[in-house]
C-alpha positions as CSV (number, residue, x, y, z in Angstrom):
1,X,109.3,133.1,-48.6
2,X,107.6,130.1,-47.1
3,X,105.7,127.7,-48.2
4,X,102.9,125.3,-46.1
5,X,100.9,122.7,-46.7
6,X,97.5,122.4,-44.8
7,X,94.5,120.2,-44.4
8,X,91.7,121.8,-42.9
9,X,88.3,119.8,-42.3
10,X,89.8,117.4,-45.4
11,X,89.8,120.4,-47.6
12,X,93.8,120.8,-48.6
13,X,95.3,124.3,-49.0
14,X,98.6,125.6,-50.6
15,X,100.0,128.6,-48.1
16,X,102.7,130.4,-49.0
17,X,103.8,133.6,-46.8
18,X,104.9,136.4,-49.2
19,X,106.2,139.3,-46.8
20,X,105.9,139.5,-43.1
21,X,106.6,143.2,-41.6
22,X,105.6,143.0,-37.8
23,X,102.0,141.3,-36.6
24,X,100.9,142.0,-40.6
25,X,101.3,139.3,-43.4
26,X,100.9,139.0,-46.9
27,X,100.2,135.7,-47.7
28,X,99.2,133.7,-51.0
29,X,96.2,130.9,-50.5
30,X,95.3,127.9,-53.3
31,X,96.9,131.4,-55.7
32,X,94.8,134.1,-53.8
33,X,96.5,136.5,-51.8
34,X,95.5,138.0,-48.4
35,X,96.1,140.1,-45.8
36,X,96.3,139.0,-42.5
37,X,97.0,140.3,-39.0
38,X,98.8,138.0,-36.8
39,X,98.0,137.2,-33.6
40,X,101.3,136.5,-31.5
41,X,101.1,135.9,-26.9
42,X,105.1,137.5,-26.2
43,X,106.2,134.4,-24.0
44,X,107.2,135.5,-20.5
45,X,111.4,135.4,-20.1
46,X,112.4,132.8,-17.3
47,X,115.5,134.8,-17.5
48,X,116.2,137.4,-15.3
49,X,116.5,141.0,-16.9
50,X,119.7,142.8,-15.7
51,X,119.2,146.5,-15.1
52,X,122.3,148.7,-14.7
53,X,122.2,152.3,-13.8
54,X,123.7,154.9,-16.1
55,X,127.5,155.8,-14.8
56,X,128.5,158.9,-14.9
57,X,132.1,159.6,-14.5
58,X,132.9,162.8,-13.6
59,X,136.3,164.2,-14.8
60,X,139.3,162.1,-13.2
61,X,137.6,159.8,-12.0
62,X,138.5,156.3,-13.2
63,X,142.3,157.2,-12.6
64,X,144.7,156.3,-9.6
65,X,143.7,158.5,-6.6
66,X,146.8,161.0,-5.0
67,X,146.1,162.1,-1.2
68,X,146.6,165.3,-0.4
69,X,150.3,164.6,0.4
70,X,151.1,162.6,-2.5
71,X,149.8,159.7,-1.4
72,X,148.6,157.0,-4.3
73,X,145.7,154.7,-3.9
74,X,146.2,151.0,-5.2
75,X,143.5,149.1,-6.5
76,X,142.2,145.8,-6.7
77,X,142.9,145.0,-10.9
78,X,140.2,142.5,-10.1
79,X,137.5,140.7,-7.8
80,X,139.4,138.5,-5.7
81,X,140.8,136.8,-2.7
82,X,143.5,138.0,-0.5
83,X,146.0,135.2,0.0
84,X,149.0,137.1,1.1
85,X,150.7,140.6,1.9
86,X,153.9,141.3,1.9
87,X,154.2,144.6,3.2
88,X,153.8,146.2,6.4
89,X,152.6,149.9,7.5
90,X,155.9,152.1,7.2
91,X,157.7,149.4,5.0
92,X,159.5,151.8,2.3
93,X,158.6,149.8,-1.0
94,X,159.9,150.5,-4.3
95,X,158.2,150.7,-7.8
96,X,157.2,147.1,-8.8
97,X,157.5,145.3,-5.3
98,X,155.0,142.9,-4.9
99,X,152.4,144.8,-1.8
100,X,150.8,141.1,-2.1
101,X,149.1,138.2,-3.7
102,X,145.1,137.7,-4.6
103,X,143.6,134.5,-5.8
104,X,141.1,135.3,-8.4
105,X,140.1,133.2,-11.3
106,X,141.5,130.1,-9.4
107,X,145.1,132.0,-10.6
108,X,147.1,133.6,-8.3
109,X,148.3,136.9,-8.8
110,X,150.7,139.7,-7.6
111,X,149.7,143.3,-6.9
112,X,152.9,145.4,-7.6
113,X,153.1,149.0,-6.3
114,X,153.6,151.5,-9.3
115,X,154.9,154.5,-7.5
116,X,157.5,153.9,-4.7
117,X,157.4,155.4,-1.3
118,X,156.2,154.6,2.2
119,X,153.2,152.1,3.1
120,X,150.7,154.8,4.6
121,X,148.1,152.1,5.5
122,X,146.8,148.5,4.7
123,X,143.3,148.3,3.9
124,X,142.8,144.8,3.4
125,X,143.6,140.9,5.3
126,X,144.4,138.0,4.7
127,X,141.2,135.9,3.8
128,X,139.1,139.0,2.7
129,X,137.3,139.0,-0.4
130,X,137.8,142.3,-2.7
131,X,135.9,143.6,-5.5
132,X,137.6,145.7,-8.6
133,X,139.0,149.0,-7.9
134,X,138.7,148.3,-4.0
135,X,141.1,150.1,-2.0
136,X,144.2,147.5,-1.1
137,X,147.4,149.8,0.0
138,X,147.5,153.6,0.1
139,X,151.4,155.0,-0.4
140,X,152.7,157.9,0.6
């Protein structure tokens, strides 16, 4: 595999490392072959570990919501901003009107409604900072 060169107390020896399977070597010294445990310290990670919990969804979830009246939920795509809306509560919108306009990702971009109907309520302001899937606009 390897091969090392050392100089110990002036004496010089050939090492090379034959097969290395977890903290055990096989290694070959001045052509006699040994094997050796190897000591390793596991360095401490400056990085942070990231521990998620196990999700779960339970059937349907992960889908648009419906109210009880028909009524459909929309969702942030994306974490955001909230730069504009362009709707109102009672405003009767239309499938692909723009309900409004988040900055995220330094882009701007336009939340369209994908059922039409009537604006049952506004959950959101101008200036508000939204994570994904956060209620926005509930239509009914």
């Amino acid at each position: 595999m390897k091969k090392f060169k050392f100089t110990i107390r002036g004496q010089e020896y050939d090492v090379e490392i034959k097969d290395f399977q977890g903290s055990n070597a096989k290694i070959e010294v001045n052509g006699t072959s040994y094997d050796v445990d190897v000591h390793v310290e596991e360095k401490a990670s400056k990085t942070p570990r990231l521990v998620r919990k196990a999700v779960v969804n339970k059937p349907g979830e992960g889908k648009i919501q419906k109210g009880g009246a028909g009524a459909v939920v929309v969702k942030a795509p994306l974490p955001g901003s909230i730069i504009k809306i362009n709707v109102a509560v009672g405003d009767s919108i239309n499938p692909g009107d723009t309900l409004l306009v988040m900055e995220a990702m330094k882009m701007e971009n336009n939340v369209m409604a994908e059922k039409g109907g009537t604006v049952k309520a506004i959950k959101v302001a101008v200036g508000d900072s939204v994570l994904q899937d956060d209620v926005l606009v509930e239509i009914s």
